[in-house]
matplotlib code that plots the C-alpha trace (Angstrom):
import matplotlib.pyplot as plt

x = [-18.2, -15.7, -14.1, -17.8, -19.1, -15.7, -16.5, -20.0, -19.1, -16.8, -18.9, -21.8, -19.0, -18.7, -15.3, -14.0, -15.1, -17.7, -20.7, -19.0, -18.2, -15.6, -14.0, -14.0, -10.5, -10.9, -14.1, -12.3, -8.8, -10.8, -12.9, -9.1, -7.7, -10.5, -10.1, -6.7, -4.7, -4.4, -0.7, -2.3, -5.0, -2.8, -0.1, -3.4, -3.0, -5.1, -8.0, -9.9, -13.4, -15.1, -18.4, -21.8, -25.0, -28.3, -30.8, -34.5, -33.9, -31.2, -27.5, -25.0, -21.2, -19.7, -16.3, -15.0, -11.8, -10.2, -7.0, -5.6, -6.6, -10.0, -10.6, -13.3, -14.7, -18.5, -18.7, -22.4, -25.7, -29.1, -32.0, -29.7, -28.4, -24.5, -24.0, -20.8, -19.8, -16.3, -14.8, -11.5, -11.0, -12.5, -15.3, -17.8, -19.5, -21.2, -22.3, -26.2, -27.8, -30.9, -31.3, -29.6, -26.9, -24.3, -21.1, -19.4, -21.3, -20.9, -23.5, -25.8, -25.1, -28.2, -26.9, -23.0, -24.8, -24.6, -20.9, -21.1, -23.5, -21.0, -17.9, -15.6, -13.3, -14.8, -14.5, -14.6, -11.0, -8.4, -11.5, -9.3, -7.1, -9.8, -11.5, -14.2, -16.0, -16.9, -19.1, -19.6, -23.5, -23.4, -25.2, -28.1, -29.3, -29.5, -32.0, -31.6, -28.5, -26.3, -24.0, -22.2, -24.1, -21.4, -22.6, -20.2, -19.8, -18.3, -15.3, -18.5, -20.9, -23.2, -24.2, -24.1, -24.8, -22.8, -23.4, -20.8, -20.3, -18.9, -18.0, -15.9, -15.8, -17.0, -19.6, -23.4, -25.3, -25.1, -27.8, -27.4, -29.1, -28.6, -29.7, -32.9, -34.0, -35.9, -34.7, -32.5, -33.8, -32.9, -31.1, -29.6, -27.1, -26.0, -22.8, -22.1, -19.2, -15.6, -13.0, -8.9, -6.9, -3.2, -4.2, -6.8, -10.5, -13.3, -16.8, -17.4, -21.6, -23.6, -27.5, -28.8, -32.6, -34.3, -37.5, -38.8, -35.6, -33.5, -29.8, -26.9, -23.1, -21.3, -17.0, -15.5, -12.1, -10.2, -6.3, -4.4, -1.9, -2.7, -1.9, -4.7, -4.2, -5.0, -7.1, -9.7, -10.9, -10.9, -14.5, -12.9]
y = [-46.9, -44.6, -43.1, -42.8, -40.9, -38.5, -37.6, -36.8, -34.9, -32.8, -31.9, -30.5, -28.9, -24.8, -23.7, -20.7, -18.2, -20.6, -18.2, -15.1, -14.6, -12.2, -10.6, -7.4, -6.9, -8.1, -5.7, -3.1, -3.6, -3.8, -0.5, 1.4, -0.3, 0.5, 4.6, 4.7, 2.7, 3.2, 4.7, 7.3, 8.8, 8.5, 10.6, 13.3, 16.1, 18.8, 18.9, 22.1, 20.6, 23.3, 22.7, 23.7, 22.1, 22.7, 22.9, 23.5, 23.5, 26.4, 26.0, 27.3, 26.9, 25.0, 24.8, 22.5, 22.2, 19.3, 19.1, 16.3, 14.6, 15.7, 19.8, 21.0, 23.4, 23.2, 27.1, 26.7, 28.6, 28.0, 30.0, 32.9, 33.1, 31.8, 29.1, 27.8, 24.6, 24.4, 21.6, 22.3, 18.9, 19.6, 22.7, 22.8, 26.1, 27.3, 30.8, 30.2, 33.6, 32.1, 31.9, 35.1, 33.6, 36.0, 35.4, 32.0, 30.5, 27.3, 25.0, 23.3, 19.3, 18.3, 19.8, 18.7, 16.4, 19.2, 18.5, 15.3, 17.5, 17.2, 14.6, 13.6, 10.8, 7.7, 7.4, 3.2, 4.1, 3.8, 3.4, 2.6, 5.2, 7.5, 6.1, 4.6, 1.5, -0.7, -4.0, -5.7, -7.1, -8.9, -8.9, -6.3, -5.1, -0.8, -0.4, -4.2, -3.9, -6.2, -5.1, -5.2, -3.8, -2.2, -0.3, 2.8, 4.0, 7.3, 8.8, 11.1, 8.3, 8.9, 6.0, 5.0, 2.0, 2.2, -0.1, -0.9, -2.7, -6.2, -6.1, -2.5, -2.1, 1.7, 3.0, 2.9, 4.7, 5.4, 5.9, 7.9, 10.9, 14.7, 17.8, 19.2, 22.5, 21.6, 17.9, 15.9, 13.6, 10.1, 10.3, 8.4, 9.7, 7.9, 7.6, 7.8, 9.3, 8.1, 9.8, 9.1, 12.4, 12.3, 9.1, 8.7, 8.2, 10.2, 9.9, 13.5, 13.5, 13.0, 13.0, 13.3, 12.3, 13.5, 14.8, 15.9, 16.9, 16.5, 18.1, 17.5, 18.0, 18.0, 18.0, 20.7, 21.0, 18.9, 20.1, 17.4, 18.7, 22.5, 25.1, 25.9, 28.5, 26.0, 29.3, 28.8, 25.8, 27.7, 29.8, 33.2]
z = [0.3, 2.6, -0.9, -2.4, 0.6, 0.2, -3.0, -2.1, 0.9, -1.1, -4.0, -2.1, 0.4, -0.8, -2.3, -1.6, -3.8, -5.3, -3.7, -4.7, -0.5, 0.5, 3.5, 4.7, 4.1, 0.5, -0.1, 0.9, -0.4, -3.8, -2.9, -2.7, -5.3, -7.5, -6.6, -7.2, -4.4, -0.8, -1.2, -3.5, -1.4, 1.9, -0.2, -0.7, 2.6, 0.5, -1.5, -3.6, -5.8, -7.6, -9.5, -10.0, -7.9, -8.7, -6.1, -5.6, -9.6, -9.5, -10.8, -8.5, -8.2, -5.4, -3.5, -1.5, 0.6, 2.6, 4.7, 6.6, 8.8, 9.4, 8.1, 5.7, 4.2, 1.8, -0.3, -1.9, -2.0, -1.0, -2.9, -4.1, -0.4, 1.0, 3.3, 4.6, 6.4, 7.9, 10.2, 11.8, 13.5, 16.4, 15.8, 13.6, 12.2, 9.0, 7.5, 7.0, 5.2, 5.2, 8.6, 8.7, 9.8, 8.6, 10.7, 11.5, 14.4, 16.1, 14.7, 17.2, 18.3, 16.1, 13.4, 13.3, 10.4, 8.2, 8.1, 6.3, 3.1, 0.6, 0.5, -2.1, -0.6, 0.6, 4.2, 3.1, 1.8, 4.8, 7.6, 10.1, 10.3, 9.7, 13.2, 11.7, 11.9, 8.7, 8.9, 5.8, 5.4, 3.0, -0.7, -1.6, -4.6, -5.5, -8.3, -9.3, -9.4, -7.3, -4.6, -1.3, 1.5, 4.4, 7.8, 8.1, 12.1, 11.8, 14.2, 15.3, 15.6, 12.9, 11.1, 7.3, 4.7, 1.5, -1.6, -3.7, -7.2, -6.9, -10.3, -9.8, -6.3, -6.6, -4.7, -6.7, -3.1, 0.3, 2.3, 5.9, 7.3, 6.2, 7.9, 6.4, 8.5, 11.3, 11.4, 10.0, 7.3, 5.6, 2.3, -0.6, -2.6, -6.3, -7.7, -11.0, -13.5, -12.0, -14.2, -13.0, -11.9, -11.3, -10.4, -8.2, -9.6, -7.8, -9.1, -10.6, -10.3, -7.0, -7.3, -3.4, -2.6, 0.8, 1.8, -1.7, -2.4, -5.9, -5.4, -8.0, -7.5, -10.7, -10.1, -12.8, -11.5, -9.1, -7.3, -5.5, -2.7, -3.6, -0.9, 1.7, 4.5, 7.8, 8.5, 6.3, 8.5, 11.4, 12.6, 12.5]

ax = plt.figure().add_subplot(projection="3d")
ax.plot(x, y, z, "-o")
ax.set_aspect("equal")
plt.show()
């Protein structure tokens, strides 16, 4: 009776792995792995992106520059007219013609979000170091399609979820908030088209929904490690 009730208790007990559950380390050991390895992108100190975005149904070229540990800088265009968005660690500031904003300014505390506009490494990949805060929630779905649902505290304290692919462990969304002039709005962004280079695979198309918004970032070039002037981070 003892060795009956054993075998009982041990086929209904769960086995590991038997409901698909994982840990947080293993989610995002997988996400890393799956853009290239964590040795890879902590060997990456400089970043250039060019490509075109198209916006209020306009194409317009892009740059985008990132520097170690925490610089950027987003080149695009609004409506014909220039905006720049540069971080350098501490200060943030943009060039904003539209607002006839013509000179780099300081950028108000509500709108430090318009910092986080345009990305291109996962701030899932090395968290930690990066002095943010990942919780994983467990399974979702994004468009019927299943995945793992993860809250993202920033460094700044702005707050994200990110979805990614069980299958892949590659991002398929993250939802979060953008800045939208007046106020900041909620957005999703999609992820789709991960090509490898020298390496490291970065998902070269971005579609970005908020408000009644539609805007597209399509990657033409990436450079690894190329020189950048620390300057150009810098609101000068």
């Amino acid at each position: 009776m003892i060795r009956r009730l054993f075998l009982i208790l041990l086929l209904l007990a769960p086995t590991a792995g038997a409901a698909g559950a994982q840990s947080l380390d293993e989610v995002l050991a997988k996400h890393a792995a799956a853009h290239g390895g964590l040795e890879r992108w902590r060997a990456v100190n400089t970043l250039i992106i060019t490509g075109v975005e198209v916006a209020f149904s306009t194409a317009a070229p892009f740059v985008y520059e990132w520097r170690r540990p925490d610089s950027s800088r987003f080149e695009h265009s609004i409506l014909g007219k220039k905006m720049t968005i540069g971080h350098d660690g501490t200060v943030t500031w943009w060039v904003h013609e539209l607002f006839e904003i013509t000179k780099p300014t300081a950028v108000s505390e509500g709108a430090v979000l318009a910092r986080h506009m345009a990305e291109f490494e996962s701030p899932l990949i090395d968290a930690a170091a990066k002095g943010h805060k990942v919780e994983l929630l467990g399974k979702d779905e994004v468009d019927d399609q299943p995945a793992w649902k993860l809250k993202v505290t920033r460094k700044d304290g702005f707050e994200e979820t990110w979805y990614l692919d069980p299958a892949t462990g590659l991002e398929l969304a993250r939802f979060d908030t953008t800045l939208d002039l007046p106020e900041a709005k909620e957005r999703w962004t999609y992820y789709s088209d991960f090509r490898p280079v020298d390496g490291l695979v970065i998902p070269h198309r971005q579609d970005q929904e908020y408000s009644i918004r539609h805007v597209s970032l399509t990657i033409e070039k990436v450079q690894i490690n190329p020189e950048i002037d620390p300057g150009r981070f810098q609101m000068k």
